[in-house]
C-alpha positions in Angstrom: 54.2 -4.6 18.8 55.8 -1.5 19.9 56.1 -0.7 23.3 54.1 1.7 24.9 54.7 1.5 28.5 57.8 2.7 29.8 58.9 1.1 33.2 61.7 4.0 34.6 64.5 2.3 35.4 66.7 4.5 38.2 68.4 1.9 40.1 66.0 1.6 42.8 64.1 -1.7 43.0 63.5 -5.3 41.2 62.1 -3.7 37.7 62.3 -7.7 35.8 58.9 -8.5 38.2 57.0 -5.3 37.3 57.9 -6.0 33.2 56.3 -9.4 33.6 53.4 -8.5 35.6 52.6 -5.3 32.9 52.8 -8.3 30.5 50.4 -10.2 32.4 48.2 -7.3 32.1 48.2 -6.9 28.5 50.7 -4.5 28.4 53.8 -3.6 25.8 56.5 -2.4 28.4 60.5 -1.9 27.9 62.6 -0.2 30.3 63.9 3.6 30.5 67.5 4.7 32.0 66.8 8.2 30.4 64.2 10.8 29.7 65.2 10.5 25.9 64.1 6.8 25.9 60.8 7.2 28.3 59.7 10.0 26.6 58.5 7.5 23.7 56.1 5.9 25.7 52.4 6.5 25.9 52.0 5.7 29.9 55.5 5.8 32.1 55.4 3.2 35.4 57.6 4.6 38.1 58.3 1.6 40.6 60.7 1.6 43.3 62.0 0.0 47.1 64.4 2.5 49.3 64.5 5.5 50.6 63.0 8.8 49.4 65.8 10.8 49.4 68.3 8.3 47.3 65.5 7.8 44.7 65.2 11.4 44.2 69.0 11.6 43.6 68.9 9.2 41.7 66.3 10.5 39.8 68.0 13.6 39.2 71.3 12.3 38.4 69.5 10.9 35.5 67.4 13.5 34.7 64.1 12.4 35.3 63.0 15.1 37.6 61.9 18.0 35.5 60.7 15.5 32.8 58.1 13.7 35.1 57.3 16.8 36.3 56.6 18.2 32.6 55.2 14.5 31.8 52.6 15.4 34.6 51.6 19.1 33.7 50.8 17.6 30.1 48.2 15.3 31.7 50.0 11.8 30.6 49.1 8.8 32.4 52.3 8.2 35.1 51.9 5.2 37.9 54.0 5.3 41.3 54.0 2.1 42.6 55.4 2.1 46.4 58.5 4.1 46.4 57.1 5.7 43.4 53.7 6.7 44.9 56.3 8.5 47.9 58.2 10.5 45.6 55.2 11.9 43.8 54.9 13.8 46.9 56.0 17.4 48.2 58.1 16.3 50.7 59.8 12.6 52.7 60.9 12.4 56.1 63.3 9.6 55.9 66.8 10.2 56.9 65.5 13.8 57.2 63.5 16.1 54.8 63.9 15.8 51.4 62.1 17.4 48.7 59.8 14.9 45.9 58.6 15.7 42.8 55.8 17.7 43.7 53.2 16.2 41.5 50.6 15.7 44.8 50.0 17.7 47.9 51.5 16.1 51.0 54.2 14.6 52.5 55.9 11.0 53.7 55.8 10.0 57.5 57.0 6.9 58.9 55.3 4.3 61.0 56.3 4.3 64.3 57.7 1.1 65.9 56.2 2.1 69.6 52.7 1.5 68.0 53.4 -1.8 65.8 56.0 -3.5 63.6 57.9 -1.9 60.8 57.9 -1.9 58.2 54.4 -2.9 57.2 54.5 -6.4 55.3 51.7 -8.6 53.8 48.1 -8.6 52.4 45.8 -5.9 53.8 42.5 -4.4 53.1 42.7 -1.1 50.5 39.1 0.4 50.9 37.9 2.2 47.6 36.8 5.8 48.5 35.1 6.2 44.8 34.7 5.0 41.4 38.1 5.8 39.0 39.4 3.8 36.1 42.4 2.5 38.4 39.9 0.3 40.3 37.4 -0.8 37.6 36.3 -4.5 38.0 37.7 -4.7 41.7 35.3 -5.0 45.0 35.1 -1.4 47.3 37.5 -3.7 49.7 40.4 -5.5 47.9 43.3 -7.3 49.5 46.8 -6.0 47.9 50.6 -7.2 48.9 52.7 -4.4 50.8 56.2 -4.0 51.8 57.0 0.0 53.9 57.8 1.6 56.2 56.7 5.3 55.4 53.5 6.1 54.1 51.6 9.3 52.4 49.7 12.2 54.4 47.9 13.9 52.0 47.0 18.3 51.9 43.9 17.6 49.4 41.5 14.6 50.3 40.6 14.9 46.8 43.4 13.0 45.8 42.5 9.3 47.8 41.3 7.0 45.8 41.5 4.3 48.3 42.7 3.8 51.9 44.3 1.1 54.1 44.3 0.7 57.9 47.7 0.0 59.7 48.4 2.3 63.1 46.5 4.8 60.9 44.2 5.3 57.6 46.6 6.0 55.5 46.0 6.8 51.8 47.3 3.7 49.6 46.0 4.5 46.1 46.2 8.2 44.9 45.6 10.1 41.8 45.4 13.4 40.3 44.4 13.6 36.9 46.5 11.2 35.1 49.1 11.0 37.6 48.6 8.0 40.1 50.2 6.2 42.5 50.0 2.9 44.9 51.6 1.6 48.0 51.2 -1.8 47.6 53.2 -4.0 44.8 50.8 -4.9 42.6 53.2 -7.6 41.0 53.1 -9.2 44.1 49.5 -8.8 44.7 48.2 -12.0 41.8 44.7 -11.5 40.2 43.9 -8.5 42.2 47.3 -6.5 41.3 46.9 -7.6 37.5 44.0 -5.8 37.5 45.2 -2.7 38.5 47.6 -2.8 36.1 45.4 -3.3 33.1 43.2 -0.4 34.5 46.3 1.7 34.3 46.5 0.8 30.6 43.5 2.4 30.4 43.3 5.7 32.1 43.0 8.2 29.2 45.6 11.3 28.6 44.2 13.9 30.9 44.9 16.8 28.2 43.4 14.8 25.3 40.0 13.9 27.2 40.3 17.5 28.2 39.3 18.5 24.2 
């Protein structure tokens, strides 16, 4: 079988976990260091736990940043998961301002620890705002694993595809076009997480369903 689903491999995060769980869901995936070997894929998987600005550094020293960028303008399925849902963003706040890919309107704010502990860790409740391929064969309110600290403030309601509740609504599963992202871990998140993951293997090339 050849593989078809690239997992980007930047240094940031336990990748092994998110191979086996794209297994689980029926996918082919292999891992990434470069834009050379990604750019063989069908659908790209951007995972990720740390901070926003040392992801995007290390996304640039490896010279990812203008090609997800470009991978997202084409209208190619690409899936943030935690981290990688933040850096699709504008901007993060953590450790001061630092500038994300861009591929979404908005921007990453923490939690505060005067209103509740940080970061935010276990199952909670994402509430589907609308139908989308992402969340085929899952309930309006599905219980997903999460492990942050910041979380996304969208400019374009548009983009929510779900929400969670912790000191705020926040926006937990995003999308524009092809591009998508989640704060919760679906390889942590069993039957429920699978699913989302084969969904992703689903969601159609935004330029090719365009014709």
């Amino acid at each position: 079988m050849i593989p078809e689903t690239c997992v980007i491999d930047y240094g940031m995060g336990n990748l092994f976990s998110v191979v086996k769980a794209l297994e689980a869901a029926g996918h082919a995936p292999y891992l990434a260091s470069s834009p050379a070997e990604a750019g063989k894929a069908k659908r790209i998987v951007l995972p990720g736990v740390g901070a926003f600005g040392e992801g995007m550094r290390h996304l640039e020293e490896r010279g990812f940043v203008p090609f997800l960028r470009e991978w997202s303008a084409k209208g190619k399925p690409l899936l943030g998961i935690c981290l990688g849902l933040q850096l699709l963003f504008e901007c993060g706040e953590e450790f001061g301002p630092h500038e994300g890919l861009g591929l979404l309107s908005g921007r990453v704010v923490p939690f505060s620890k005067e209103i509740g502990k940080v970061p935010h860790v276990g199952w909670n409740q994402v509430h589907f705002l609308k139908h989308h391929a992402i969340r085929e064969h899952l309930p309006d309110v599905s219980e997903f694993y999460f492990v942050h600290s910041f979380h996304a403030r969208v400019m374009k309601e548009d983009s929510v595809i779900g929400t969670t509740d912790y000191q705020e609504v926040f926006p937990s599963v995003v999308g524009k076009g092809a591009t998508l992202g989640v704060q919760f871990h679906p390889e942590k998140s069993q039957d429920a997480g699978i699913m989302v993951l084969r969904n992703f293997g689903k969601v159609k090339d935004a330029a090719l369903s365009r014709h």
